[in-house]
N, C-alpha and C positions, 0 to 999 in steps of 0.2 A: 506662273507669271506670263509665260508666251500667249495661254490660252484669254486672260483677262486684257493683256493687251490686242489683240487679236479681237475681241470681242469689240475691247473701246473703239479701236481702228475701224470696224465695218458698221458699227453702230452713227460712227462720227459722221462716214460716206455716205450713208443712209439720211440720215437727218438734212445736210449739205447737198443731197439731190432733192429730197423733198421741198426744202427750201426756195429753194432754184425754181421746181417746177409749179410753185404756189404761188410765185413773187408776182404782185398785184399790178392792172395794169399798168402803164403809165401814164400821170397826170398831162390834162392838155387841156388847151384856151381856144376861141377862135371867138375875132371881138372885130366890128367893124361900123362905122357911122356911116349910115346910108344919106343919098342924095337928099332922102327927104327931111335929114336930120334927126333921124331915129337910132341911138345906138344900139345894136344889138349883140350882145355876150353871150355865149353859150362854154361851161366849165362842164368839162367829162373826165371821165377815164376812158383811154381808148383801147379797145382790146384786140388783139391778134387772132388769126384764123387758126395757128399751129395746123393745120392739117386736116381741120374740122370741115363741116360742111357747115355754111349759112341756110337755115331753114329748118335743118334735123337737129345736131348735135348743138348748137349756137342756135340764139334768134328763134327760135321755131317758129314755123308760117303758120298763121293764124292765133299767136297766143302773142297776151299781152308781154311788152319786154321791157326791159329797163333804157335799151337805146344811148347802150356803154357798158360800163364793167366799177366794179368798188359802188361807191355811194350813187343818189339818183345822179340822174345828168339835170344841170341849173342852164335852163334859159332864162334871159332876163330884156329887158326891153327899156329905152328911157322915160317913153312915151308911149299914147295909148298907139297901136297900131291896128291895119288891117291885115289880117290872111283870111283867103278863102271866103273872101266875102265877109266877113265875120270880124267885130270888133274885139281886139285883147287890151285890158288896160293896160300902163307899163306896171311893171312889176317883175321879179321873180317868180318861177314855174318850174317843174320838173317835168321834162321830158319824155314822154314813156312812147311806144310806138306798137305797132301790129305788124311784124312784117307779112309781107306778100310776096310774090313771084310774079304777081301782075302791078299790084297795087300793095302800099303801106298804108296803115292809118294813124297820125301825127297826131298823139294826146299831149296837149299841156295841162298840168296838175297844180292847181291852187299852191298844194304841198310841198313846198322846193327844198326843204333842210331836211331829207331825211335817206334813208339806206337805199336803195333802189330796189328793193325786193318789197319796199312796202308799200303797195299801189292800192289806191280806195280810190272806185270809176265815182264815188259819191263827190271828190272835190274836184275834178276835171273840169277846165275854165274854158276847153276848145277842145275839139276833135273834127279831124279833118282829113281827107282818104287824097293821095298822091298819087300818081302811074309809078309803078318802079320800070329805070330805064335801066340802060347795059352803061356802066360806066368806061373812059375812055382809057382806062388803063387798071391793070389789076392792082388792088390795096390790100397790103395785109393787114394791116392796121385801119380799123372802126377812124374816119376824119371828116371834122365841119370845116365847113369852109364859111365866107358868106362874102357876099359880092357888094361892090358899093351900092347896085341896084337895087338892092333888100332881098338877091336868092340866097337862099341857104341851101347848102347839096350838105348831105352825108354819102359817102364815099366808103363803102366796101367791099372788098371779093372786088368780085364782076359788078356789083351792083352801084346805082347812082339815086337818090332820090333828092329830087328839090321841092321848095315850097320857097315862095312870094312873103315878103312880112313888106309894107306899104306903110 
């Protein structure tokens, strides 16, 4: 009997730390109506560094990423806008990005309802290469922001990258 409980009891801690260290990121919004009367919404999951490195273990430099954590990450827009020169109609989009050490490159995906591991460059509605700068304070936590100006920064680690929506 000692042995079967014994078994139950470490199996229970087992399962209760697995748990724990699987637990998905956590949901986030960052919604804002720019001067020009453009709303823009952007729904993530935002996920933590835990100890990782941004570039190797997380994010890898040079490969396409999802640009969050759980399902894709949803930009959405109320009106058609400009970035980067470049007209987006309004609509929904997911997210996807390239990080860099110098430079990211900002993909919005036709495709906005779906896992974030499912990335086809065949429905990308923009792509667009950013400086990545040093951000002004370290974040553990992947966050958008967006300014009533139309910036948008994501925010993590050390890192900052913005892009213009007009």
């Amino acid at each position: 009997m000692k042995k079967i409980f014994t078994l139950l009891l470490i199996t229970g801690l087992f399962n209760g730390l697995t748990a724990c260290a699987q637990r998905p990121s956590p949901a986030a919004k960052a919604s804002q109506t720019t001067t020009s009367g453009a709303k823009i919404s952007i729904d993530y999951s935002s996920p933590g560094i835990k100890g990782r490195t941004i570039g190797k273990e997380i994010a890898p430099w040079g490969q396409v990423w999802r640009t969050g954590a759980n399902e894709a990450t949803v930009f959405e827009v109320s009106k058609n806008v400009t970035i980067a020169g470049k007209t987006l109609p309004k609509g929904k989009y997911s997210l996807y990005s390239i990080p860099g050490q110098k430079e990211w490159v900002i993909i919005l995906n036709k495709t906005w309802n779906q896992s974030g591991t499912e990335y086809d460059m065949k429905a990308d509605a923009l792509r667009f290469t950013v400086k990545t700068l040093k951000a002004p304070a370290f974040s553990e936590r992947m966050t958008f922001k967006i300014a009533k100006t139309g910036v948008v920064s994501l925010v993590w680690g050390e890192y900052l990258v913005n892009f213009l929506v007009k």
